[in-house]
C-alpha positions, 0 to 999 in steps of 0.5 A, spaced: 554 364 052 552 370 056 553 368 063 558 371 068 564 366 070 564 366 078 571 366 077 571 372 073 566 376 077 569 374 085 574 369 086 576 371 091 570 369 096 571 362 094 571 358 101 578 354 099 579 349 106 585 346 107 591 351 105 598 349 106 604 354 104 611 349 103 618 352 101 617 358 106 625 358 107 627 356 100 626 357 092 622 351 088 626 351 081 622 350 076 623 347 070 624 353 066 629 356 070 624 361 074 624 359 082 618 360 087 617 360 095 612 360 100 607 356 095 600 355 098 598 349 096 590 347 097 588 340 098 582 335 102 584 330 106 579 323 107 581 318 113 586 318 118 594 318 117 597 312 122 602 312 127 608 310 122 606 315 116 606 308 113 598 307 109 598 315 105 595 314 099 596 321 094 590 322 089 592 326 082 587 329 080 585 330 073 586 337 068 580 338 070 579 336 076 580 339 083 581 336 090 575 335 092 575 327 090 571 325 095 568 331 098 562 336 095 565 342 091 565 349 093 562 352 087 558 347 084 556 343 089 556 337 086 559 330 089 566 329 089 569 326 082 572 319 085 566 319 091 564 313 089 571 310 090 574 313 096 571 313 104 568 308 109 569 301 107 570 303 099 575 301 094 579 306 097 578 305 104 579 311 108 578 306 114 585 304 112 588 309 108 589 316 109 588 319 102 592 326 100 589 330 094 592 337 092 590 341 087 596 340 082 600 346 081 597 352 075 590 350 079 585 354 080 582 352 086 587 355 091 594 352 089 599 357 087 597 359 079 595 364 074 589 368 079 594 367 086 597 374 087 605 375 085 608 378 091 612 382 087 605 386 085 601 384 089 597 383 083 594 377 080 599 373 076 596 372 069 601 371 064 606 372 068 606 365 071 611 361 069 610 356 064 609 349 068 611 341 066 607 335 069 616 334 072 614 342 076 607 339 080 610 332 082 616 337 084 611 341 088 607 335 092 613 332 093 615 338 098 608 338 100 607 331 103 614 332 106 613 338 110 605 338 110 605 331 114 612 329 115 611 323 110 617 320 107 614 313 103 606 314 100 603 307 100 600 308 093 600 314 088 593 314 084 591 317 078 587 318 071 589 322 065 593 327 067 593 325 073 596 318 071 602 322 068 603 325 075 603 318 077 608 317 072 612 322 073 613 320 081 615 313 079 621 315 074 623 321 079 622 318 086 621 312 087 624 311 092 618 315 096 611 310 093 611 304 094 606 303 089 603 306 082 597 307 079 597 310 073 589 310 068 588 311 061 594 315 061 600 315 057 608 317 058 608 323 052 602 326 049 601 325 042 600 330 037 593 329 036 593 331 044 597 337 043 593 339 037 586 339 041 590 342 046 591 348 041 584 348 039 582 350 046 587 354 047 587 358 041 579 359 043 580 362 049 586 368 046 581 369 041 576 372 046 576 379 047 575 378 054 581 375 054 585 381 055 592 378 054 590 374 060 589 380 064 581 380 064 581 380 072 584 386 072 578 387 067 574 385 071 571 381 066 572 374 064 573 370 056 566 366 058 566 364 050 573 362 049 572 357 055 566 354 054 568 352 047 575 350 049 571 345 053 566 343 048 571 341 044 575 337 049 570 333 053 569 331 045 574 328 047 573 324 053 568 321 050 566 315 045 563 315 039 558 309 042 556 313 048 554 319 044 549 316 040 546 312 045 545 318 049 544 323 043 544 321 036 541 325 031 535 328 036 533 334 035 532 339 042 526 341 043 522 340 036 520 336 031 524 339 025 530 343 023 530 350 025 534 352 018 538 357 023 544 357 026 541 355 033 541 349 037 538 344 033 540 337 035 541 334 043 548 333 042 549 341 041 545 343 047 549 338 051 555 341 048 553 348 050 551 345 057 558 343 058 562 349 056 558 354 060 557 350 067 564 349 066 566 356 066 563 356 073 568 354 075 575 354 072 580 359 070 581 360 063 589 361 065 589 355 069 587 352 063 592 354 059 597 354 063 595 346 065 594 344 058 601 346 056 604 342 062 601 337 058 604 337 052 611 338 054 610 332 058 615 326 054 618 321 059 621 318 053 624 324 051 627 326 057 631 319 057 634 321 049 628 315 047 628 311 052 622 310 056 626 304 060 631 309 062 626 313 066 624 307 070 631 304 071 631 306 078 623 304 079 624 296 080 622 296 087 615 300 086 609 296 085 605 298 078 598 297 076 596 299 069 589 300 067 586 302 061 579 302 057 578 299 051 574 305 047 579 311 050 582 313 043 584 319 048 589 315 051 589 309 048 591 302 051 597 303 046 599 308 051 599 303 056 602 297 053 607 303 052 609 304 059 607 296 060 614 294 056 618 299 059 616 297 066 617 289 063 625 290 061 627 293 067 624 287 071 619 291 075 613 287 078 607 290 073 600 289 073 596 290 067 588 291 065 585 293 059 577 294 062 572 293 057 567 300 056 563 304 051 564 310 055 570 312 053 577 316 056 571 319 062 571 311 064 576 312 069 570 317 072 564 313 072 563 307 077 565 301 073 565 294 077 570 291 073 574 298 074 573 297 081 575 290 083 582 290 079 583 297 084 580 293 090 585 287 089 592 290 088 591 295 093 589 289 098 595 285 095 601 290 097 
């Protein structure tokens, strides 16, 4: 794990695209209490907004994830994450919608974050960023849909993961402002086992001398280490214990015997090692941090003294789709049914689909026809 991060040696020269600055004349009041103003804020748009600002559609993306859903990334240059969904004649139709995807707020890849300058110092922020909740990002693409493109009422909200915890959040707080939501292999809290993963990674990156209490630009280095092994250990996460064997097993890279050292024995390994370096080509390792922790505090249920109902009382006239898959022990179809009865009690019109897969929480991420259809037909249905 030797290699030099691209966002440690030269962030700066990262073509972002489409950059907006909101709340240029007022504060954003942060859940912590700290105000921010004049927040850029980066995002990719796919089709065409119509006349009446009626067939919006906002993309949340994932942990993560970034804005490119639909376009080829900048420091990768692979394809978009959602790709396969989103365009001319897909399941989310550009020709009829008008799809939005900002990258969240503590992101990496032009919104407001850790690396962003402070303008007191003109200094990166590092750890001096404010701590976020996921109640702060949707805070902020609220403002951003509203000034950036006068939209007063999305058509739908969609997201996986984290992002289906913003979806979920936009429905609690504004519903009066989406006509629908599609949260995926989410859930209205995380759970311990979630926030002690979280941790894990977290502790990885501090760990790294390169880290510098979070100063390491000013360093001009980068905790390569740190990161690559919180990454490791989270994409674990995302996948299944059936999917792991089918691909790797017990192989063993490149030779015919163990090594009997402390080198890359078995393909899962390699492919591990593969995952946390690549990684680090393109996200920060404080944005990271910063992302994860907005995670963890994130309770719908706690907000509303135990009541997940009460986080939807006002959400009844908001169309939901709940989609689930059957070996995320990630964001388990619990977590769902969760959120599906509280929806239930307040008497909102909800859908529900629990997908069979064998590839665990990245299922919402690899094209799934089953998984394609049940989208397909309730955007076509509202």
């Amino acid at each position: 794990m030797q290699k030099e991060s691209f966002f440690g040696k030269d962030y700066q020269k990262i073509k972002i695209g489409d950059v907006v600055n909101i709340a240029k004349d007022y504060p954003i009041v942060l859940s912590s209490g700290t105000e921010i103003k004049d927040v850029p804020i980066a995002y990719q748009t796919y089709g065409k907004l119509n006349k009446d600002k009626s067939n919006a559609i906002l993309i949340c993306h994932a942990l993560t994830g970034d804005q490119y859903a639909a376009s080829t990334h900048p420091v990768t240059k692979k394809k978009g994450w959602w790709k396969y969904l989103i365009g001319s004649g897909k399941v989310i139709d550009t020709d009829k919608y008008f799809i939005i995807c900002p990258n969240t707020l503590g992101g990496c890849m032009g919104t407001l974050g850790p690396k962003e300058p402070n303008p007191k110092t003109k200094k990166p922020y590092n750890t001096d960023f404010p701590v976020i909740t996921i109640g702060d990002m949707v805070k902020v693409q609220k403002h951003f849909i509203e000034e950036a493109f006068g939209i007063t009422k999305l058509h739908s909200v969609i997201g996986g993961s984290m992002g289906g915890m913003l979806v979920l959040e936009w429905a609690s707080k504004y519903p009066e402002l989406i006509k629908s939501a599609i949260p995926i292999a989410t859930a209205a809290r995380h759970t311990a086992q979630n926030i002690a993963f979280h941790e894990v990674g977290r502790q990885a990156i501090m760990a790294d001398q390169e880290w510098h209490k979070g100063d390491y630009i000013q360093k001009k280095t980068f905790p390569v280490k740190g990161l690559a092994v919180a990454r490791m250990a989270a994409h674990v996460t995302y996948l299944s214990e059936f999917a792991l064997a089918e691909k790797f097993g017990r192989n063993l890279q490149d030779k015919e015997k163990p090594s009997y050292k402390f080198d890359v024995d078995f393909q899962i390994e390699s492919y591990l090692h593969h995952q946390g370096i690549t990684f680090v080509d393109r996200f920060d390792a404080n944005s990271y941090l910063y992302i994860t922790r907005a995670m963890d505090y994130f309770d719908l249920a706690n907000e509303n003294k135990g009541d997940l109902a009460k986080a939807f009382q006002n959400s009844t006239d908001v169309k939901f789709c709940l989609i689930s898959f059957t070996d995320d022990w990630l964001f388990p179809t619990s977590e769902s049914k969760f959120v599906l009865n509280a929806l239930n009690y307040i008497g909102a019109e909800v859908s529900f689909a629990e997908i069979e897969s064998n590839r665990g929480h990245d299922s919402f991420l690899i094209e799934n026809e089953q998984f394609s259809n049940i989208l397909q037909g309730f955007l076509e249905g509202l």
